[in-house]
N, C-alpha and C positions, 0 to 999 in steps of 0.2 A: 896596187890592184889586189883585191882579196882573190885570196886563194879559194876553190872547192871547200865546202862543207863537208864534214866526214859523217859517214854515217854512223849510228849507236853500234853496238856490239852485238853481233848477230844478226846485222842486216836488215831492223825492227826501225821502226818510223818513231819517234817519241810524239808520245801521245799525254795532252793537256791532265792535272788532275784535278780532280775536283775536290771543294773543301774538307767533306766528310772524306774521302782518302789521303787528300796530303795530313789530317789529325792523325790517322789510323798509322802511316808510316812515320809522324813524329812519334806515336806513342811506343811504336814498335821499336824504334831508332835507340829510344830510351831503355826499353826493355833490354835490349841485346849489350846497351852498354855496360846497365847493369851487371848483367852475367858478365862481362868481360873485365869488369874489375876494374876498366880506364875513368881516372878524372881524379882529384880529389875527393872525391865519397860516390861512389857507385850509384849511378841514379839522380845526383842532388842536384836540383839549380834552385838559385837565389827569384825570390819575387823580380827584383828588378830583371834579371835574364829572362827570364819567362815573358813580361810586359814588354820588354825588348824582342824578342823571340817573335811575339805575338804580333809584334806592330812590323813588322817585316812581311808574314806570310797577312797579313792583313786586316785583325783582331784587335777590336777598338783595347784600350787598357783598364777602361775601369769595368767593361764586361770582366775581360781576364782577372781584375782584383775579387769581383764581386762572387767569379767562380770559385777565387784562394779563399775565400769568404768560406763559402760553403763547403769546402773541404776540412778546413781546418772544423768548421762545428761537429763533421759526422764522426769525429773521435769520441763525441758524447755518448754516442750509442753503443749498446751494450750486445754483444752479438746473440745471438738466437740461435738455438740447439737443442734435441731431444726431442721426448715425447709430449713433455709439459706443453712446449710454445705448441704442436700441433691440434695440443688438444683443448686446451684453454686459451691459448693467443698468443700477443705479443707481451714483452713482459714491459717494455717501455713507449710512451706516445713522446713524437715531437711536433714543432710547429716552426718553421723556421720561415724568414721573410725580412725584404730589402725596407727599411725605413727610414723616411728622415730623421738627421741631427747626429750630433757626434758620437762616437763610441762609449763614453761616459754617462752622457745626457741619455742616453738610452740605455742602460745597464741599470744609471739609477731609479729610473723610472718603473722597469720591471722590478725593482727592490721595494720600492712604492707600492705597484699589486703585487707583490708577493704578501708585504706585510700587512697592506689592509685589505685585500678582498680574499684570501687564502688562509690568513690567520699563519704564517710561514714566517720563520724568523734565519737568520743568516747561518750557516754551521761553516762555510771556509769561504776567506776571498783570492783574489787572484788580482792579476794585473786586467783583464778583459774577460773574467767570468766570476759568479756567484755559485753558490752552491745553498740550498736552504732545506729543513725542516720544520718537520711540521711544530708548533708550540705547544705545550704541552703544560701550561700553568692553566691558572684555575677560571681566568678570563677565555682562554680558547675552550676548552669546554664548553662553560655557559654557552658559547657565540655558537659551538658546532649542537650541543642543545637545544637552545631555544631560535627557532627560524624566523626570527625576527628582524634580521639583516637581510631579506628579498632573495638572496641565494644561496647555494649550497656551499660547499666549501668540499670543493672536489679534489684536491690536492693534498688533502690532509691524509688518505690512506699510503700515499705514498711514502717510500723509506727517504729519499729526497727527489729534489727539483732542480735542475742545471739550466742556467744559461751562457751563452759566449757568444759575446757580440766583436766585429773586425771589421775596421774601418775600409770602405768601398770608393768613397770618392768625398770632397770636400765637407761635405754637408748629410753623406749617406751614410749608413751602417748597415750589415747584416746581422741580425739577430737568429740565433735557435736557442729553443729551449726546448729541454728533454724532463719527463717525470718518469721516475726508474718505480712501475711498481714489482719489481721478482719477487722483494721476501711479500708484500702482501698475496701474488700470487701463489704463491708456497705454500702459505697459510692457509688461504683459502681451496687451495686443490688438497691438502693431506686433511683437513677437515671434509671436504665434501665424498673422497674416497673411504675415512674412516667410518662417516657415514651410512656409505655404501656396502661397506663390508658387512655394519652390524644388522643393515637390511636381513644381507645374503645369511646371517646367522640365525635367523629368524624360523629359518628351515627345519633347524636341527630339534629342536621339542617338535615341531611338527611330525618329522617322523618317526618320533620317538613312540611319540602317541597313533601310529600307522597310518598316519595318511599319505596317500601314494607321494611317493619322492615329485614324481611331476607335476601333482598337483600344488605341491608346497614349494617346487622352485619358482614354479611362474610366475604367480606375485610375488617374491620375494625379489627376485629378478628383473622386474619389471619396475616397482617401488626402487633395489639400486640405479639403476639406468636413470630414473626420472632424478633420482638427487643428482647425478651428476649433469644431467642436463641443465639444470638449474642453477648447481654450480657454477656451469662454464658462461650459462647465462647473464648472473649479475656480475660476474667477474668483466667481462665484456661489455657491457652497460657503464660499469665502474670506468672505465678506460675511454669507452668513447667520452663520459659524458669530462674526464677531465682534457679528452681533446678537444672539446670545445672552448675549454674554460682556456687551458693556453692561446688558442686561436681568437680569443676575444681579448686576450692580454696583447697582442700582437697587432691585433685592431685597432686601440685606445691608441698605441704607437702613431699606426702608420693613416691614421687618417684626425691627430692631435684632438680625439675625444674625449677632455677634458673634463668629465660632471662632477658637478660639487659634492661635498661627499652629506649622505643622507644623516638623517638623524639619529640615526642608531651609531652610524660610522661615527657619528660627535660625538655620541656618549661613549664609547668604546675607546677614543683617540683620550676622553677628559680623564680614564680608569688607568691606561697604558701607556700613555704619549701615540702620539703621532709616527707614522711608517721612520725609522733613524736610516739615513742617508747612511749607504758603505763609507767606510772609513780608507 
């Protein structure tokens, strides 16, 4: 015969939790171990324990892989601080997204549009990421020159381009890719300030020659502000328009849009070879 049920501690009724709270006290669970120093490494679990972990409290696993997925790529990103990113932007776009085929097959593919639609050639490989810059021989020129290949080539102001693709389930992959433009922004903001300033010096024979200080800061002042609004303008233009450009690299992926490559793309491929598969 069973015994009485005991009740919880403090006389309290236990009460069902729901899933956004039982995440919130594993994440907390973990946090506290961390501080406390127990486990072999403070904090760590293995993929398998986690998919384990997960199919307990009720979480499919290749959701949970496709989440490690996505954590592991935000390492790409470059963190954000100051007055720069407030006033000019972000310094890096990514694009990231669940596609079909294997970690490889998808890796080389982006190495594919890197090399023929961005004019981008390889600078470091890795076991599940690319790293590339922009080309800078006498072919990429021409091609960023003459607009004769149908589009831009928006990636080329960048200092490089990342991607890290992890495998999610049999046949899936997660892809992100990041374009870091900081030193272009750099560039482009101590030019449009230096700019700015020589505006503002513009004053100084002004009143040299008496004309009222007020009247000679106003435009001068007003001409600064406008460069830097301009500034901040195409620098921001520059960014979105290469977040497109990755978002339609990510496209041709995950919807296997295929097109043959145009006739410029053939003459260009008969001058340089064809996109070179990672090694």
């Amino acid at each position: 015969m069973t015994g009485p049920r005991s009740d919880p501690p403090g006389g309290m009724r236990e009460q069902p939790l729901s899933r956004a709270a039982l995440e919130r006290v594993l994440a907390r669970a973990a946090q506290l171990q961390a501080a406390t120093g127990e486990g072999d490494e403070p904090g760590s679990m293995t993929e398998a324990q986690l998919v384990e972990l997960g199919n307990e409290v009720g979480l499919s696993g290749d959701l949970l892989r496709q989440a490690l997925a996505e954590e592991r790529g935000r390492t790409l990103l470059p963190a954000e601080s100051g007055w720069l990113a407030s006033v000019t932007g972000v310094s890096a776009v990514t694009a990231a997204r669940t596609v079909p085929g294997r970690p490889a097959t998808v890796l080389a593919a982006i190495d594919a549009w890197m090399q023929r639609e961005e004019a981008m050639q390889v600078k470091r490989r890795f076991a599940d990421q690319l790293v590339w810059e922009a080309r800078r021989d006498i072919f990429a020129v021409i091609r960023r020159t003459l607009p004769i290949w149908g589009r831009g080539l928006e990636l080329v102001p960048a200092n490089e381009v990342s991607a890290i693709v992890a495998p999610v389930g049999p046949d899936k992959a997660h892809a992100r890719i990041v374009a870091d433009f900081s030193a272009a922004r750099s560039r482009r903001a101590t030019a449009g300030a230096a700019l700015a300033c020589a505006m503002l010096l513009i004053t100084v024979p002004l009143v040299v020659m008496h004309v009222p200080p007020v009247l000679a800061a106003v435009p001068a002042a007003l001409a600064a502000l406008l460069t830097l609004l301009v500034t901040r303008r195409q620098y921001r233009q520059l960014v979105s328009r290469a977040q497109v450009s990755l978002e339609q690299a990510l496209d041709r992926l995950e919807f296997a849009d295929a097109k043959p490559a145009t006739a410029a793309q053939a003459l260009l491929d008969a001058f340089i070879g064809p996109p070179r598969p990672p090694k």
